[in-house]
C-alpha positions in Angstrom: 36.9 81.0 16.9 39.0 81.5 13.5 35.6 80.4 12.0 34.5 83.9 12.7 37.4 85.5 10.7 37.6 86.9 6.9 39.4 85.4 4.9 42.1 87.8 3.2 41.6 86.6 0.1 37.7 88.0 0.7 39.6 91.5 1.0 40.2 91.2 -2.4 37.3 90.3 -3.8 35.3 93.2 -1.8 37.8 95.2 -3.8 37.5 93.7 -6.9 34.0 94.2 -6.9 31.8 94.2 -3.9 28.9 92.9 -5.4 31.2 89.6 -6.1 31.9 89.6 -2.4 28.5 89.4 -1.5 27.6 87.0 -3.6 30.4 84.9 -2.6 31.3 85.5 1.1 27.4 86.3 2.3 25.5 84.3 0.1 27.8 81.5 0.0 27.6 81.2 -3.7 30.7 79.8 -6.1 30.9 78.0 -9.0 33.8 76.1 -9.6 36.0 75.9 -12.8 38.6 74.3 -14.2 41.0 76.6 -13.1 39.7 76.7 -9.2 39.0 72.4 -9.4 42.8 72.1 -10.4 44.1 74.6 -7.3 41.8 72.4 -5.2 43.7 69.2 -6.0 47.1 71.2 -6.2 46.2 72.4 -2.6 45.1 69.2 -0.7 48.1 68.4 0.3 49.3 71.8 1.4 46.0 72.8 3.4 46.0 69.6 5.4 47.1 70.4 9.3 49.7 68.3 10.2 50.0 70.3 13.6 50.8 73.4 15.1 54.3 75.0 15.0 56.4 74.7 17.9 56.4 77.6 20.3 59.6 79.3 20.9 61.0 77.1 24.1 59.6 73.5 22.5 62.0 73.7 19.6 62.1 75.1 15.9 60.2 74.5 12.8 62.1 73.1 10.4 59.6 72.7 7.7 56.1 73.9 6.6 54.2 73.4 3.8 52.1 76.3 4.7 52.1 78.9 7.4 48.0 80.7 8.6 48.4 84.2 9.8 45.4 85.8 11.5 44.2 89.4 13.3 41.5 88.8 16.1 41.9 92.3 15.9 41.3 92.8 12.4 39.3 90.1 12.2 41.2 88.5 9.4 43.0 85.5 8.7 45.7 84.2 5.4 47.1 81.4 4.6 50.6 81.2 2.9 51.1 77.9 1.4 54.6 76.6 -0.3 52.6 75.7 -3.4 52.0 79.6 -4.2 55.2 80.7 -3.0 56.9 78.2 -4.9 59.3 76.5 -2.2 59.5 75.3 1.2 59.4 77.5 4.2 62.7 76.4 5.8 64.8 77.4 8.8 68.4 78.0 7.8 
């Protein structure tokens, strides 16, 4: 179901330049760089799912590495990991 979603980052690219959205999101075409092969291996280890966060009465979420927003209604999702931020995500 969340396969169906946009990717925000796709947002940004339509806006950038739609043509590069097409090419990219439609047509499914990318070529990689060093600059996008180095964010790849930099984000492995934050874009693996360890699990889902707990819902409010199973407990509270201590620690994520990254946190995926997403609008059924907008038809949307985002990912927010640590790595961009530059910290943890944690639960004072």
């Amino acid at each position: 179901m969340d396969e169906d979603l946009l990717p925000a980052r796709m947002v940004n690219e339509f806006v950038y330049c739609p043509r590069l959205f097409y090419l990219e999101w439609v047509q499914g075409r990318f070529a990689d760089n060093d600059d996008t092969r180095l964010g790849q291996e930099v984000h492995r280890r934050v874009d693996t799912q360890k699990a889902a966060a707990p819902l409010p009465e199973e407990g509270e979420l201590r620690i994520a590495r990254s946190v995926t927003l997403s609008s059924h209604r907008h038809r949307s999702r985002h990912q927010v990991s640590s790595q961009l931020m530059g910290h943890r995500f944690v639960e004072s």
